[in-house]
C-alpha positions in Angstrom: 196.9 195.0 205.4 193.2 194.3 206.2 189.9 195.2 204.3 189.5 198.0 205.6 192.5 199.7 204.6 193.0 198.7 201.0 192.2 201.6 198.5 190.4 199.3 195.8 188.0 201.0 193.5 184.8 199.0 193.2 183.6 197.2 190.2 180.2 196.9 189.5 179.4 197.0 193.5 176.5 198.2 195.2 178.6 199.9 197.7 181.6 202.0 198.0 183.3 201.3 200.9 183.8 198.9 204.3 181.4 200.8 206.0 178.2 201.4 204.0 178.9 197.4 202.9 178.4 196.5 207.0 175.2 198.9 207.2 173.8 196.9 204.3 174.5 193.5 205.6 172.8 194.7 208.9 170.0 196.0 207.0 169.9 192.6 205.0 170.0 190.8 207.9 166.8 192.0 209.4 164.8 192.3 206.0 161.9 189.7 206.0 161.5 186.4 203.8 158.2 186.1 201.4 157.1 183.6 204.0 157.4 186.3 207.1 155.3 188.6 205.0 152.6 186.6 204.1 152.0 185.5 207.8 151.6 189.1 208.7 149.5 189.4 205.7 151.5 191.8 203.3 152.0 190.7 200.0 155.8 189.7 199.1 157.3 191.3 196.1 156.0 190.0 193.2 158.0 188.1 190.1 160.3 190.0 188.5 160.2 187.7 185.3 158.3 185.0 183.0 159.1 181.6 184.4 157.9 180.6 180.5 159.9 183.2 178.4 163.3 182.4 180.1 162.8 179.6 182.2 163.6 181.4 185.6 161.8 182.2 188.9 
C-alpha cells in the first residue's frame, strides 16, 4: 500500500490529503526567502516574537 491509498486521519496537519500536501510543497517551493525580498525591496515578514522574553528568533 502506498501514501496515497492509506485512509489515515490527520493529526494536527495542515492538510488533509496527498493532494492538497503536493500543492503546498509546490507552492512552498516557489515562496521567496527574506533575502529575495529585500533585493526587490519588499519588506520580509516581520518577527513574530521577543528574542529577550523567550530567547527565540
Amino acid at each position: 500500500m502506498n501514501f496515497k491509498e492509506q485512509k489515515v486521519e490527520p493529526f494536527n496537519s495542515m492538510v488533509t490529503s496527498f493532494e492538497d500536501m503536493e500543492q503546498l510543497g509546490r507552492q512552498m517551493e516557489r515562496q521567496r526567502t527574506n533575502e529575495e525580498l529585500k533585493q526587490d525591496e519588499r519588506q520580509p515578514d516581520p518577527i513574530q516574537y521577543d528574542n529577550q522574553k523567550d530567547g527565540k528568533q
